[in-house]
MARFIZA-894436 format. One record per residue (C-alpha): residue number from 1; x, y, z. Coordinates in steps of 0.05 Angstrom, whole numbers. Layout:
+-----+--------+--------+--------+
: num :      X :      Y :      Z :
+-----+--------+--------+--------+
: NUM :      X :      Y :      Z :
...
+-----+--------+--------+--------+
//
This chain:
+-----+--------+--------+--------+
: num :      X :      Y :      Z :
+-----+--------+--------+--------+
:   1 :  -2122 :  -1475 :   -997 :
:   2 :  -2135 :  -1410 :   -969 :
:   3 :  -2194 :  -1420 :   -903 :
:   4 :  -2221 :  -1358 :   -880 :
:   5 :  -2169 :  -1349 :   -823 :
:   6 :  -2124 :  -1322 :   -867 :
:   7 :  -2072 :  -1384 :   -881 :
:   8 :  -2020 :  -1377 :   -932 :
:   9 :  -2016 :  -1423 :   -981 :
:  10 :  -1965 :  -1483 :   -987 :
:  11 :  -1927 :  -1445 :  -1045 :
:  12 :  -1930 :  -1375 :  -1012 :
:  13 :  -1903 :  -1398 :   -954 :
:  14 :  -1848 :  -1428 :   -989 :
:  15 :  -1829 :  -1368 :  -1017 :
:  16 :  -1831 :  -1331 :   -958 :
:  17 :  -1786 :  -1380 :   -928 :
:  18 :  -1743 :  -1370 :   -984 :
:  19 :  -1741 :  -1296 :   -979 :
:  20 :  -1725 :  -1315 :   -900 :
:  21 :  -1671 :  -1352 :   -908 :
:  22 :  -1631 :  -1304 :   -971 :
:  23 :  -1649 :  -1248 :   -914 :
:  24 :  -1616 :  -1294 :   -859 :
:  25 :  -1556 :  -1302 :   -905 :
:  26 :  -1544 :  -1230 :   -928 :
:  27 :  -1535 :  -1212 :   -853 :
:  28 :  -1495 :  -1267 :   -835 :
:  29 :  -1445 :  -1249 :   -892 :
:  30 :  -1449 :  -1177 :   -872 :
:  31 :  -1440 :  -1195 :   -798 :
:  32 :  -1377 :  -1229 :   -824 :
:  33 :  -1358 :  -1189 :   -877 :
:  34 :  -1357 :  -1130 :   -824 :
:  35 :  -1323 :  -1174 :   -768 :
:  36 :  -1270 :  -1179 :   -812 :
:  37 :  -1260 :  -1111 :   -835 :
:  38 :  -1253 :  -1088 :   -764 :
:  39 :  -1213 :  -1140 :   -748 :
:  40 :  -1166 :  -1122 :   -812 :
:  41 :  -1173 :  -1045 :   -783 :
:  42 :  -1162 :  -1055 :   -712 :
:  43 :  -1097 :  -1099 :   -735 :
:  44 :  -1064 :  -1040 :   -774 :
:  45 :  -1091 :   -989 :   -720 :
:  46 :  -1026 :   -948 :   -697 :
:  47 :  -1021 :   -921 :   -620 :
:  48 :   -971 :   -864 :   -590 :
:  49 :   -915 :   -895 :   -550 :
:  50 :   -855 :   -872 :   -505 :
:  51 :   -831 :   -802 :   -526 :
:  52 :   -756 :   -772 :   -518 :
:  53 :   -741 :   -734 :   -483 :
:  54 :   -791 :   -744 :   -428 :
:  55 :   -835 :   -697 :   -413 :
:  56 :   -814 :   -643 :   -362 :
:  57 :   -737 :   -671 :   -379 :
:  58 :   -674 :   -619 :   -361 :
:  59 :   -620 :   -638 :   -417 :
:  60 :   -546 :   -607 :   -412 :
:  61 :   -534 :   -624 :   -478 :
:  62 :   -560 :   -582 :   -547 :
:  63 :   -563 :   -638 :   -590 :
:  64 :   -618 :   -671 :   -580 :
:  65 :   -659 :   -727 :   -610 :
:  66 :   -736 :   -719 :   -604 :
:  67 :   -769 :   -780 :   -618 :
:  68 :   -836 :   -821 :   -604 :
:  69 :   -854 :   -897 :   -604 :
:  70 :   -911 :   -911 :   -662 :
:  71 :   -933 :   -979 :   -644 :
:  72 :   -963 :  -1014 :   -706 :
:  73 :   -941 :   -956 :   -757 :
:  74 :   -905 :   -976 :   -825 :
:  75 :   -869 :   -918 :   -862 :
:  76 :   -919 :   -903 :   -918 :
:  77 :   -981 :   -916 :   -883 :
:  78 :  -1010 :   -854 :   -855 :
:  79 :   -975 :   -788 :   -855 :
:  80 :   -934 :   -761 :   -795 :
:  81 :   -912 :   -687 :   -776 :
:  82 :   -866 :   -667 :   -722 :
:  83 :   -871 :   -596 :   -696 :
:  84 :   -817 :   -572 :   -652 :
:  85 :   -829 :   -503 :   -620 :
:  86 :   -887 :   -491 :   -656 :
:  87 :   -861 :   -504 :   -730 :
:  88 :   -867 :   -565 :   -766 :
:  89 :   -798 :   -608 :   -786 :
:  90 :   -784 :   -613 :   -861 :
:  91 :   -802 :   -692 :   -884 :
:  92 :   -728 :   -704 :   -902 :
:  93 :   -710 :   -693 :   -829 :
:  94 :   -752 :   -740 :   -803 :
:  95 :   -732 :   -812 :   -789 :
:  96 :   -788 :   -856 :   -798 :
:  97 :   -787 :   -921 :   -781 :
:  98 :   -837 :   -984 :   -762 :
:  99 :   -872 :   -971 :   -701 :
: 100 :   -821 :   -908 :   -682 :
: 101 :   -811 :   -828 :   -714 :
: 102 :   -747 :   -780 :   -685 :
: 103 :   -710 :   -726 :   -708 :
: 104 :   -645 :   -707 :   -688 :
: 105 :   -642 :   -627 :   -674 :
: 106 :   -594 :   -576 :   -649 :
: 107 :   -624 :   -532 :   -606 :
: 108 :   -623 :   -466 :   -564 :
: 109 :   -622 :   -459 :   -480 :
: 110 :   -688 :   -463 :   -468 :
: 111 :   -759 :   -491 :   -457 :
: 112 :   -778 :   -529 :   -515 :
: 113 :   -854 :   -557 :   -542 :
: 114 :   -855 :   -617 :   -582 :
: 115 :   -933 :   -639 :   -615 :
: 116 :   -935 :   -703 :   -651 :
: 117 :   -998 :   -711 :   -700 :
: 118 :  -1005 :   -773 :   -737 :
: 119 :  -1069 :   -778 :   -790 :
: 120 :  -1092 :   -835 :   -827 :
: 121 :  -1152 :   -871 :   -856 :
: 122 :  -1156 :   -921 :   -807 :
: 123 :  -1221 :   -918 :   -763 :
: 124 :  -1179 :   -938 :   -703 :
: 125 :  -1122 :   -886 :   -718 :
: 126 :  -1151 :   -837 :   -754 :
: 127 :  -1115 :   -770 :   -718 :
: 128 :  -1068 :   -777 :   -668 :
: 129 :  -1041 :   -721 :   -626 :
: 130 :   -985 :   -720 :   -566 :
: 131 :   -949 :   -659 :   -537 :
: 132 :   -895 :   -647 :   -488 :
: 133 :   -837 :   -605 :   -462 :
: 134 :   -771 :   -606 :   -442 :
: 135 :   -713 :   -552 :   -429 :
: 136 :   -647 :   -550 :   -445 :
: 137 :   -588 :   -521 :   -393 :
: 138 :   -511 :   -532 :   -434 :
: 139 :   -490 :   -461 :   -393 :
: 140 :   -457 :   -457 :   -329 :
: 141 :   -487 :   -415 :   -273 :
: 142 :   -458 :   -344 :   -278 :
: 143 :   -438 :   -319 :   -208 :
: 144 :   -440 :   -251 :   -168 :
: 145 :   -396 :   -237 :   -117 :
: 146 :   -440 :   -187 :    -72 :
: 147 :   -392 :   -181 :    -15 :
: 148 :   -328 :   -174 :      4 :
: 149 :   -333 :   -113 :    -30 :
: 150 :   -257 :   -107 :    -36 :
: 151 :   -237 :   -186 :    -56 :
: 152 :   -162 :   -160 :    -48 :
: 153 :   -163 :   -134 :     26 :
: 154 :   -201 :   -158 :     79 :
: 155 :   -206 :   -119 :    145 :
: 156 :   -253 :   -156 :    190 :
: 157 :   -243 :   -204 :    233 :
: 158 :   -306 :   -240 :    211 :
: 159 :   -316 :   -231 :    141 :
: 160 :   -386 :   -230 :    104 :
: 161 :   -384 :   -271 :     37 :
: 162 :   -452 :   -258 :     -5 :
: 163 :   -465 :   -299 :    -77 :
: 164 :   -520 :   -290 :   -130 :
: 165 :   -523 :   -335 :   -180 :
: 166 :   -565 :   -327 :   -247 :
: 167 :   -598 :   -392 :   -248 :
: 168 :   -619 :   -446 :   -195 :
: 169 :   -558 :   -475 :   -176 :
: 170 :   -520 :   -494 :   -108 :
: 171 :   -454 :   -454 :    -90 :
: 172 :   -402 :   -484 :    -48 :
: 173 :   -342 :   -453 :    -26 :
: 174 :   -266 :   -476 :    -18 :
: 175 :   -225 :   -443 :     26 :
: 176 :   -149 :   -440 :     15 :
: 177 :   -145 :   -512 :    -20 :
: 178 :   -182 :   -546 :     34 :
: 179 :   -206 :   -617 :     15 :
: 180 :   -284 :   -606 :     50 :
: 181 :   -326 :   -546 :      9 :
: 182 :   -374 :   -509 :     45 :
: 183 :   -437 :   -513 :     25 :
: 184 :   -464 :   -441 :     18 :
: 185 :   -529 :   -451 :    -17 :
: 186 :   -563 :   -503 :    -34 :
: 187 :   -610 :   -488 :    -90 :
: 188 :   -637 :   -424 :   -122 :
: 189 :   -600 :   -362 :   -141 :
: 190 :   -591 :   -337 :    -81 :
: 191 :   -557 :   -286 :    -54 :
: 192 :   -531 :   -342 :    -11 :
: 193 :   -483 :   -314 :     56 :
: 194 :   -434 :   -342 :     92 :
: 195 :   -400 :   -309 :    148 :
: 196 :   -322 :   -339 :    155 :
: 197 :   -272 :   -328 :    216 :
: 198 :   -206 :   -317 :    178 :
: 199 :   -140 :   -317 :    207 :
: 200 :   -100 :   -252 :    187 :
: 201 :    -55 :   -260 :    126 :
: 202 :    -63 :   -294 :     55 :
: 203 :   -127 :   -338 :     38 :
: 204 :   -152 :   -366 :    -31 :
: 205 :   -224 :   -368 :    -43 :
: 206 :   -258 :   -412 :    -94 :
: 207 :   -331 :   -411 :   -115 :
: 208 :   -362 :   -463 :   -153 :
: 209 :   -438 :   -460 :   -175 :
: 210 :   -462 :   -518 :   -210 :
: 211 :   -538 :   -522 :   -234 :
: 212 :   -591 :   -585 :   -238 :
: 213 :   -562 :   -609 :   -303 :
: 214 :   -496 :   -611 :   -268 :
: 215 :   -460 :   -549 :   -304 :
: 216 :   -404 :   -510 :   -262 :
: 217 :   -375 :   -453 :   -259 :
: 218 :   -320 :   -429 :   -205 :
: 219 :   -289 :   -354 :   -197 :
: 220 :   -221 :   -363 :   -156 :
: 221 :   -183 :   -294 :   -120 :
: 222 :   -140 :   -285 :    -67 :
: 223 :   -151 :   -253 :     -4 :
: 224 :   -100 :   -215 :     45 :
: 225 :   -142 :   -213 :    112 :
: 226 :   -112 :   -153 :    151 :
: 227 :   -143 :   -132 :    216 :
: 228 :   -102 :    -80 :    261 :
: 229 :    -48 :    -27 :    244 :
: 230 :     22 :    -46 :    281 :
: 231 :     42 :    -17 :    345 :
: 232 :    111 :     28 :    344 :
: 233 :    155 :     35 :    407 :
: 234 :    223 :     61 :    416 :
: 235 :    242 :     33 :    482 :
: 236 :    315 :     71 :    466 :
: 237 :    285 :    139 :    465 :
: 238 :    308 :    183 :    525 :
: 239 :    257 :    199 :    576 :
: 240 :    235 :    275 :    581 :
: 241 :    242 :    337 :    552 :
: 242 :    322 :    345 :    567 :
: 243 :    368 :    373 :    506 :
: 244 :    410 :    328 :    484 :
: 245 :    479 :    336 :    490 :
: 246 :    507 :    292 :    443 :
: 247 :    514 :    310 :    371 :
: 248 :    487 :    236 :    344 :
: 249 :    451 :    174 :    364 :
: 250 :    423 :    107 :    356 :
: 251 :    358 :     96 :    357 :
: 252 :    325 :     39 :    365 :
: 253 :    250 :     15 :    350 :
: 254 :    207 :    -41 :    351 :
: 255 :    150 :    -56 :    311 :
: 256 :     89 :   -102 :    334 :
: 257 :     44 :   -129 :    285 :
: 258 :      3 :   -198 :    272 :
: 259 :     46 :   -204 :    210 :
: 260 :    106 :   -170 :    220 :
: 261 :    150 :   -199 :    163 :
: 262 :     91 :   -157 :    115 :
: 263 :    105 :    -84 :    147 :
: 264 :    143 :    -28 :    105 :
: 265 :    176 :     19 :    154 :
: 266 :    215 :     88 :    140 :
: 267 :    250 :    140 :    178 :
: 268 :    249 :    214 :    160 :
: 269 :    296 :    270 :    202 :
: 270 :    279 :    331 :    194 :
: 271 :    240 :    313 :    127 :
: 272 :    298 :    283 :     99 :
: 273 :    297 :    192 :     95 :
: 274 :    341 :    168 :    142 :
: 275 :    374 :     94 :    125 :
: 276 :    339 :     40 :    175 :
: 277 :    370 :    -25 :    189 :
: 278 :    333 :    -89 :    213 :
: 279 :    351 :   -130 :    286 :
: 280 :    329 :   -188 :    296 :
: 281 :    266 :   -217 :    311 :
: 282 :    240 :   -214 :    382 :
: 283 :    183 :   -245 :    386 :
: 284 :    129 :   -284 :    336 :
: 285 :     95 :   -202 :    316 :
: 286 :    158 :   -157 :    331 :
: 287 :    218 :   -134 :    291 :
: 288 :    261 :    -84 :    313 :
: 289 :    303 :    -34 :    273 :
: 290 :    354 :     21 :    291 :
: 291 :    379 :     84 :    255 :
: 292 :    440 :    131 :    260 :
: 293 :    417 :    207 :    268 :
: 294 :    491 :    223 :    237 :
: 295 :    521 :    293 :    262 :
: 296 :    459 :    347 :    284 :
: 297 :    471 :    405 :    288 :
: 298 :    442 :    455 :    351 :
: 299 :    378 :    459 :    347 :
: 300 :    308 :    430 :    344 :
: 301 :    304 :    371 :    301 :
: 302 :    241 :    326 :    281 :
: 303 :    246 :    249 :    278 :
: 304 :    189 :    208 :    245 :
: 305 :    184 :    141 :    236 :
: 306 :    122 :     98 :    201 :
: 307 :    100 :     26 :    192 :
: 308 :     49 :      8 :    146 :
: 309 :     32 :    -63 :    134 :
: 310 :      8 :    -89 :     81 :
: 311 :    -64 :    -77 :    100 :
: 312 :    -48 :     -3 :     77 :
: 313 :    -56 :      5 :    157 :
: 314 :     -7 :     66 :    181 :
: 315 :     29 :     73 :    251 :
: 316 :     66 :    138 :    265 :
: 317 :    115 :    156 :    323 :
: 318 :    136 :    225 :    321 :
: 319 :    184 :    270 :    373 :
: 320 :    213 :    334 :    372 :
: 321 :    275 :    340 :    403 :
: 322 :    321 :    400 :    419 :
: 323 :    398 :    389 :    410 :
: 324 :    447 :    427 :    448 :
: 325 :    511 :    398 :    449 :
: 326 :    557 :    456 :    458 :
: 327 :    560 :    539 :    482 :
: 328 :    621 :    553 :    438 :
: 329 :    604 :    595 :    388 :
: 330 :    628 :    572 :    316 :
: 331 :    633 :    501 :    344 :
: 332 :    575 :    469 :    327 :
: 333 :    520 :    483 :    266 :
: 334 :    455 :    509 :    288 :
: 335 :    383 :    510 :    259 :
: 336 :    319 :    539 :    284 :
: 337 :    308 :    523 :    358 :
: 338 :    380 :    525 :    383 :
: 339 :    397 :    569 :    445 :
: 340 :    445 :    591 :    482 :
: 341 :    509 :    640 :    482 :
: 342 :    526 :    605 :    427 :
: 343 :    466 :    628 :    383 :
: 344 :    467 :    695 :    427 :
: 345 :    539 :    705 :    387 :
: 346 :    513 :    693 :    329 :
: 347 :    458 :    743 :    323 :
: 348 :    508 :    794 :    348 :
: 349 :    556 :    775 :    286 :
: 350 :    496 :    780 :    243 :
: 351 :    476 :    846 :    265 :
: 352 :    541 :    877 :    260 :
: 353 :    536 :    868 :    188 :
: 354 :    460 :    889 :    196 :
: 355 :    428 :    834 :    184 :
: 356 :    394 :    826 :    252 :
: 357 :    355 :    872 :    290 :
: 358 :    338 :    882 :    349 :
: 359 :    371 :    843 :    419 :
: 360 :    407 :    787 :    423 :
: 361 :    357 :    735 :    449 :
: 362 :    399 :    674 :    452 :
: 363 :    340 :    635 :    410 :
: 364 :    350 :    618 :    341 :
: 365 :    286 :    646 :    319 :
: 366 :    261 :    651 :    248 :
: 367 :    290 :    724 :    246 :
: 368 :    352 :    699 :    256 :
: 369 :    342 :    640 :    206 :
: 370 :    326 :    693 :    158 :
: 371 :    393 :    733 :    174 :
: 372 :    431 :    676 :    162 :
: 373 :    399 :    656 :     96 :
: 374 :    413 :    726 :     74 :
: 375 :    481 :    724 :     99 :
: 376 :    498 :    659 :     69 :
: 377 :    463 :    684 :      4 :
: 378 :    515 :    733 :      5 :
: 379 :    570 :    698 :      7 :
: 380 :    553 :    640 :    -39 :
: 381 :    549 :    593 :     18 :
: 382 :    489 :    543 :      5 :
: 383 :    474 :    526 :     73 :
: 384 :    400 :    557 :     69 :
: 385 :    370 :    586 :    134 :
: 386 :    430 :    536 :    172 :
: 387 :    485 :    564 :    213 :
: 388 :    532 :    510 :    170 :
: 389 :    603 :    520 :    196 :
: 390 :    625 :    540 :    138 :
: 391 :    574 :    599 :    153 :
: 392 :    608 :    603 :    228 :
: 393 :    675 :    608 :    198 :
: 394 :    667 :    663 :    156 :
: 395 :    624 :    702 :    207 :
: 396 :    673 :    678 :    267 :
: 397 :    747 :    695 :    213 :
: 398 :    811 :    669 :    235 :
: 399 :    883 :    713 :    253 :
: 400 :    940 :    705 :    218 :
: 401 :   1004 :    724 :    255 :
: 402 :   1065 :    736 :    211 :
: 403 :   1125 :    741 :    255 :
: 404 :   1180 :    756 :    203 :
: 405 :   1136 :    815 :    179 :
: 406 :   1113 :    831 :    252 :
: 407 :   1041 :    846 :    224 :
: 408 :    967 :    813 :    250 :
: 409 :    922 :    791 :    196 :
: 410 :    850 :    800 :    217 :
: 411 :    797 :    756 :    160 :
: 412 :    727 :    751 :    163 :
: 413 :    674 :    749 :    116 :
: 414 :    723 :    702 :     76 :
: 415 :    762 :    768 :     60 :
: 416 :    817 :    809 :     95 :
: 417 :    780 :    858 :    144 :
: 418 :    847 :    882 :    186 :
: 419 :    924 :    886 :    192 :
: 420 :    956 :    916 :    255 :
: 421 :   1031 :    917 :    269 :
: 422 :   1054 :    882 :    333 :
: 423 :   1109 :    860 :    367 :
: 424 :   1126 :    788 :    377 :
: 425 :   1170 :    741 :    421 :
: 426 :   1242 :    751 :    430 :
: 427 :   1294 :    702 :    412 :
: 428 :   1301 :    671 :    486 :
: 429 :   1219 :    672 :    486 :
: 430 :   1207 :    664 :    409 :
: 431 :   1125 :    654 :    397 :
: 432 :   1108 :    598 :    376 :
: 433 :   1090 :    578 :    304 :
: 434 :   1029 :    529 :    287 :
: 435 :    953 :    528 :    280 :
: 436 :    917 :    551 :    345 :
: 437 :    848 :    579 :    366 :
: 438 :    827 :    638 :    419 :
: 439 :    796 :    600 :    480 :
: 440 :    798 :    658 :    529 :
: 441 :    780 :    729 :    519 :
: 442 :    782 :    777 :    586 :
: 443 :    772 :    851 :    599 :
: 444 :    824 :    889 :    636 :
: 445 :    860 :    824 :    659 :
: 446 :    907 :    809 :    725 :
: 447 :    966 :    790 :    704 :
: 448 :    997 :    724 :    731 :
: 449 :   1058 :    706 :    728 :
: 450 :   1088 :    653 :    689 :
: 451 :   1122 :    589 :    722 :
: 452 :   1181 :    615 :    687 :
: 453 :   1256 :    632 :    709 :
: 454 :   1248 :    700 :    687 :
: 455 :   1187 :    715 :    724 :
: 456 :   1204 :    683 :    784 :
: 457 :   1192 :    729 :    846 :
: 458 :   1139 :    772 :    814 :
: 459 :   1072 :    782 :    837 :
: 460 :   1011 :    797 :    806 :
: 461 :    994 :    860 :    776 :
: 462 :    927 :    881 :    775 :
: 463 :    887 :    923 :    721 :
: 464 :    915 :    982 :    709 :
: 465 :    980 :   1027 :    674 :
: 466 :   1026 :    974 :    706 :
: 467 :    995 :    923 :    685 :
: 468 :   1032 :    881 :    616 :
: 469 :    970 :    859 :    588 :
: 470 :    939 :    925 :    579 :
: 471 :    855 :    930 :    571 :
: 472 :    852 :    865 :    537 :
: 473 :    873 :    796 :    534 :
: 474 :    860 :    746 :    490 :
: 475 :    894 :    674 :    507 :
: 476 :    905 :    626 :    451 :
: 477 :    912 :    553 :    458 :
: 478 :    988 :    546 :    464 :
: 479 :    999 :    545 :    543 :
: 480 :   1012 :    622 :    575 :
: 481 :   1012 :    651 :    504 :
: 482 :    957 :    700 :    485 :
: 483 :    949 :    768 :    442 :
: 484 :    937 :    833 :    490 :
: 485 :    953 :    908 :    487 :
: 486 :   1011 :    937 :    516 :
: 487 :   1029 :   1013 :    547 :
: 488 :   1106 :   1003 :    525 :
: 489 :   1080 :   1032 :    450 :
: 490 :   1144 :   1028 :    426 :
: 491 :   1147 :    956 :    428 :
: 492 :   1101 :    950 :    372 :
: 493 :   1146 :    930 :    307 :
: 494 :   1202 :    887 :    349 :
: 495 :   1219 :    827 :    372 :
: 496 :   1206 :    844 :    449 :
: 497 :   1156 :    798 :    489 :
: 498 :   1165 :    731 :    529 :
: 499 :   1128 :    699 :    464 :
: 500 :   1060 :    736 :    473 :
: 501 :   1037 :    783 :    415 :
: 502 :   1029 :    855 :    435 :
: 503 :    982 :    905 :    411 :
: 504 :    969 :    976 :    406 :
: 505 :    918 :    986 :    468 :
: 506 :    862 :   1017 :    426 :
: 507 :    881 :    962 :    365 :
: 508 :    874 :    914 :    412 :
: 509 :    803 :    932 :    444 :
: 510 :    774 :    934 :    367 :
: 511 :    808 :    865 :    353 :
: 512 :    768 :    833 :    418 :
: 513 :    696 :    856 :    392 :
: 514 :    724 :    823 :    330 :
: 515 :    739 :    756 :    351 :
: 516 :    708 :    707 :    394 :
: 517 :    731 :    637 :    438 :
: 518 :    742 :    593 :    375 :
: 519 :    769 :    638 :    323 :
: 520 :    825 :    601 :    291 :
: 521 :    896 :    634 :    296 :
: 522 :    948 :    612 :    251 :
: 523 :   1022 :    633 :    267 :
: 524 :   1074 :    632 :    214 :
: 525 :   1152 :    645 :    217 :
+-----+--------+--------+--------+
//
């Protein structure tokens, strides 16, 4: 029945209830057809999980293993790349496993970017992307050692250490094997300073520089701290300017330094090393040593004498001295600076033979130096610009007397220069035989006479014709004997004096400019 409101009819409606309920059921079995699909999707979602190494992680090691948790993924089930550094790893180096992927990799020094990317056709899981970083440190700090700039020598009291490292790292410094380090920087690379006290004499330094990851490196030297140069004395040395009159010496010096045992000394005379020997200790910084000057001969000499320690630190005493040990010409050698009658001899014997000009000065100058180099030059005599004695004896010559023959050998120049006739003792007053030397020479002498029996009751006889010794005498070292001319001319040739050796007057005058005090006489049978 159909009334004109419109009512649907018993069967219509039936249908339509029909249709209802078939609708009602479709979306019921969807709604639980799709609850369960999301359920089934949401179960086999995957999520990202703990990486390795964390992110930001410092590693000392270069193999690493990069890995990341994959909660809910099954090998198989979605696919699953690895980049390291920007490049993706090969399949076959990847370690898949439920819920987990890694990847073990040797790697460089370095910062290093990992991205993880896992895609699938789950609508819970479909991409999934991570990133992160890490760096790894396997080398040791490399260290610079700024200052000292010398590592070997250090000659400051307070001594400036300066250290650059190449990477962040703390530096710490032990000094001569002591147990506590000091801490010299803490982190960075510096440079890192230190300023250190040191005590004078060996150290041993070691640096070590270790970075975050705990890498080390150490650079070990040692040090030889050496502040001030040592002190020479010679507390020995005679006071002022006075020649010396000895021909030798000892002398004595001390040396003061912090380290005494570590100081080189030497000894030069006259530029030529002179042997040193050591004393004892006297005191914690001073050693003393003495030398022997050995024989000098006249003259200025020039002693040196240095200590270095081992610092390379120098200490120099120096003196000039003048030695003048004796006035008797042909006694004693002589060098540049000598004076005296002596040296005033000398340059007369040298310009004889015209070697020498001009005055004699009594100053062995380097004129006369010169003379004598030539002289001894000439005669093969090595003795240089030295008046050697060997160089005094041939300028000074010697007398041979023969008695037998009755004849006076005059040498000089190491040759025979003279031979006069004489007359010698008798046989009550024979001359004696022997070696002698001159040691008087006077100009028209007084005689004295003797303390003998046959001159008792005679006086003295003054210059003159009267007098026995004629113009010259010249005494020789055997007592009251002496050579000297003689007005009884025919004397000469015989066996006629008290033991004295006669001369013609005028032979006898040119013999005493040719001898001096010290020539040598020799007197044979």
């Amino acid at each position: 029945m159909n009334d004109a409101g419109g009512t649907i009819t018993s069967p219509a409606r039936r249908r339509w209830l029909r249709w209802y309920v078939w609708l009602l059921l479709g979306v019921v079995v969807l709604l639980v057809a799709g609850g369960g699909f999301v359920w089934v999707e949401h179960a086999r979602s995957v999520e990202l999980g703990e990486t390795s190494p964390a992110d930001g992680a410092l590693l000392s090691t270069a193999t690493v293993t990069v890995s990341s948790g994959l909660p809910g993924y099954e090998p198989g089930r979605g696919v699953v790349t690895l980049l390291v550094d920007g490049k993706p790893l090969p399949v076959a180096e990847l370690m898949l496993a439920d819920g987990h992927v890694e990847a073990a990799l040797t790697l460089a020094d370095g910062p290093h970017h990992v991205e993880l990317e896992y895609t699938s056709s789950n609508v819970f899981s479909r991409r999934l992307a991570r990133a992160w970083s890490f760096t790894i440190d396997t080398t040791a700090p490399t260290m610079r050692v700024l200052a000292p700039v010398s590592r070997v020598l250090l000659e400051e009291a307070v001594t400036r250490l300066e250290v650059a490292v190449d990477e962040p790292a703390a530096v710490d410094l032990l000094l001569d094997d002591e147990p506590d380090a000091l801490r010299i920087g803490e982190s960075g690379t510096g440079p890192f300073t230190a300023a250190l006290s040191l005590d004078q004499g060996d150290h041993t330094f070691t640096l070590v520089a270790t970075d975050a990851v705990g890498n080390s490196s150490r650079i070990s030297w040692q040090s030889y701290a050496d502040y001030d140069a040592p002190v020479i004395a010679a507390p020995t040395w005679p006071e002022g300017d006075e020649p010396w009159r000895e021909i030798s010496a000892s002398v004595t010096f001390t040396v003061d330094d912090a380290l005494p045992g570590n100081v080189t000394v030497a000894a030069a005379l006259d530029g030529e090393s002179v042997a040193l020997s050591a004393g004892p200790a006297t005191g914690a910084e001073r050693r003393a040593y003495s030398i022997e000057t050995g024989d000098l001969a006249e003259g200025e000499h020039r002693l040196v004498f240095t200590a270095q320690d081992r610092g390379g630190h120098e200490a120099e005493w120096e003196r000039v001295f003048l030695v003048d040990s004796s006035s008797v010409f042909g006694e004693r050698p002589m060098i540049v600076g000598a004076v005296g009658k002596d040296v005033s001899l000398l340059q007369g014997a040298l310009a004889s033979r015209g070697l020498y000009e001009g005055k004699a000065t009594g100053l062995f100058d380097q004129a006369t130096a010169d003379a004598v180099a030539a002289y001894n030059s000439a005669h093969d005599l090595t003795a240089g610009q030295m008046a050697g004695l060997d160089t005094l004896a041939a300028l000074i010559g010697s007398i041979r007397i023969d008695l037998s023959e009755r004849k006076l050998y005059h040498f000089s120049d190491g040759r025979l220069r003279r031979t006069y006739s004489v007359a010698v003792g008798m046989p009550a007053y024979p001359t004696p035989t022997g070696s002698f030397e001159i040691i008087s020479k006077v100009v028209d002498p007084t005689w004295t006479p003797p303390d003998s029996d046959w001159a008792a009751g005679m006086e003295p006889v003054g210059p003159g014709p009267d007098n026995p010794l004629g113009t010259r005498w010249m005494g020789i070292s055997s007592p009251s004997v002496g050579i000297h001319g003689t007005y009884t001319r025919s004397s000469i040739g015989t066996a006629a004096s008290h033991g004295c050796i006669r001369m013609y007057l005028e032979q006898a005058e040119e013999l005493f400019e040719l001898v001096y005090v010290g020539t040598p006489v020799e007197i044979v049978p």
